[in-house]
N, C-alpha and C positions, 0 to 999 in steps of 0.2 A: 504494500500500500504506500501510494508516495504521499509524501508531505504538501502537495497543492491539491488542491480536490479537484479541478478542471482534469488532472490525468485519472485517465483510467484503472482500478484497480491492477491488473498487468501491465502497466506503464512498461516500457523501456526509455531507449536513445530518439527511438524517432518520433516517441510521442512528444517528448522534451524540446524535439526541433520544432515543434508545432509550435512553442510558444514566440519563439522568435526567427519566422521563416528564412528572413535575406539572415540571418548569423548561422541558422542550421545549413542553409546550404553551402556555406563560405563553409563551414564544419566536413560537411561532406566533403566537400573538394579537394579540401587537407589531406585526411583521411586517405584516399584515393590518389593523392600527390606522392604523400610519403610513405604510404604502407603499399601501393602496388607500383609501384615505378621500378623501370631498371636499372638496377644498380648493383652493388656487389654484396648487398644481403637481400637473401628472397624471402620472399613475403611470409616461408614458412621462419626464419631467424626473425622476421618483423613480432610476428604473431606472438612466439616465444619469449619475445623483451615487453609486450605489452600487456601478457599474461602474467610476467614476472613480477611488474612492475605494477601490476595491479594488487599482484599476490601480498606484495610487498608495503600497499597501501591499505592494504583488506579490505580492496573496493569488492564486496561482492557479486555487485553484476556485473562490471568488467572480467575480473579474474574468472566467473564463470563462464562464460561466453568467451572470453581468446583463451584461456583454459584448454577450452573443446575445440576452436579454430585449430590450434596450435598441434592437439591429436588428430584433427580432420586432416593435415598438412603431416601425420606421422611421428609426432612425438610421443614418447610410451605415458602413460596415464598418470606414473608413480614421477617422472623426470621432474616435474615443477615443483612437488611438492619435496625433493629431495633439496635441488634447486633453494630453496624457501628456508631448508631447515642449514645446508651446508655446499656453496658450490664446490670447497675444493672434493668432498668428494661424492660428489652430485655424479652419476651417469649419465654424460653428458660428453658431447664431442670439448676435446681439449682446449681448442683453440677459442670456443665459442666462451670459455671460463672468465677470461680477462675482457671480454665486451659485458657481461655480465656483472662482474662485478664495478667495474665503470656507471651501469646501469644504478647498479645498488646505490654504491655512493653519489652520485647523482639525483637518486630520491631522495637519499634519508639524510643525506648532509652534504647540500651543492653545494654552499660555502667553503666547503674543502678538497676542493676539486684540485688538481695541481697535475703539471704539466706529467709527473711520474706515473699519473694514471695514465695520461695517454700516450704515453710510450711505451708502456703495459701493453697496450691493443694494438699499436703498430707493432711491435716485437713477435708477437702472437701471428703477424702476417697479413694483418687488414688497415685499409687502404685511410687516408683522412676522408675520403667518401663513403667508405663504409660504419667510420665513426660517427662521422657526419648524421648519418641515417639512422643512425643507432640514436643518437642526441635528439634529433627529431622524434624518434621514440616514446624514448623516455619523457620527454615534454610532451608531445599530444596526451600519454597516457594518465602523465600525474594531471594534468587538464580534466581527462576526461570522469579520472576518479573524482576528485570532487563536485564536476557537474553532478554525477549520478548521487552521488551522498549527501550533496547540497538540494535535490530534491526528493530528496528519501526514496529513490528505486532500487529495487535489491533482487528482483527478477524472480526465477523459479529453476531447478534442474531443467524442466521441459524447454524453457525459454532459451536456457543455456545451450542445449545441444541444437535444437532449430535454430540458432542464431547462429552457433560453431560453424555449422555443415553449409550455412545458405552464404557466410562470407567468403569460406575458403570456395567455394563454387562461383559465386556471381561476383563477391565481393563489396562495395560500398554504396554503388551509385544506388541498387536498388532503392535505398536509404531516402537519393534527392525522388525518387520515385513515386515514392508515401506521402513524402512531404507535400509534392506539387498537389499529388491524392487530395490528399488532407486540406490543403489550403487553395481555397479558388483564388486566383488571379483578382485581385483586389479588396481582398477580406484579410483580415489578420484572424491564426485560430484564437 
């Protein structure tokens, strides 16, 4: 149940866009910018830093839904939550370790960010474009946790996996799809 009564008791993301249409679709576009574009992490490493980073927020509905993205893209079930408790010994590809914990410290204490981290992640063998992407990330995602927390949506299991399965498939736009749905051409919802 979300904290505005205008949403529906199953609220998610795109009910939320409804309230302020020209910002959810600049939303989406992001979204769609920096989680599917080519670049040298794909959109399954996108998924995994979004899920982690939600994990890491204990945004519920985020983390549950790129959670499930993340295994729809072939992550094993147990990897995030291992991820969550210990990346150094998380099962998890090696090199992905040092973008991850970049990730971490980036949520939980930007202010101490420092150039050793990111030579951590070029060392590991990735590019300033793929940090880059990774940075972007992490910023849409801490964004997006508090959107969802700031209007009290916390989703459902069921939400969760229909949500996983129809990103990793269609991905974001569907998203400006609803919205245009949702909102006529000269109405605000």
């Amino acid at each position: 149940m979300s904290f505005f009564p205008s949403l529906p008791a199953d609220a998610g993301v795109r009910h939320i866009l409804t309230l302020n249409p020209e910002a959810g679709r600049a939303l989406v576009a992001f979204h769609t910018a920096a989680l599917r574009n080519a670049g040298p992490l794909t959109p399954a490493h996108k998924e995994l830093i979004a899920a982690y980073v939600s994990g890491l927020n204990a945004c519920q509905y985020c983390y549950g839904v790129h959670s499930q993205t993340a295994q729809a893209f072939g992550l094993g079930a147990q990897a995030l939550e291992d991820l969550l408790a210990d990346i150094d010994t998380a099962d998890i590809e090696e090199r992905l370790k040092p973008l991850l914990r970049y990730a971490r410290k980036l949520t939980l204490e930007p202010t101490r960010m420092t150039e050793q981290d990111a030579q951590a992640v070029f060392a590991a063998g990735w590019t300033e474009a793929a940090l880059h992407d990774a940075v972007l990330t992490v910023c849409l995602f801490n964004f997006m946790n508090r959107l969802l927390e700031g209007h009290g949506v916390k989703g459902n299991p069921g939400v969760f996996s229909t949500r996983g399965q129809a990103l990793r498939d269609e991905g974001y736009e569907p998203l400006r799809a609803f919205l245009d749905a949702a909102v006529k051409p000269g109405t605000q919802a």
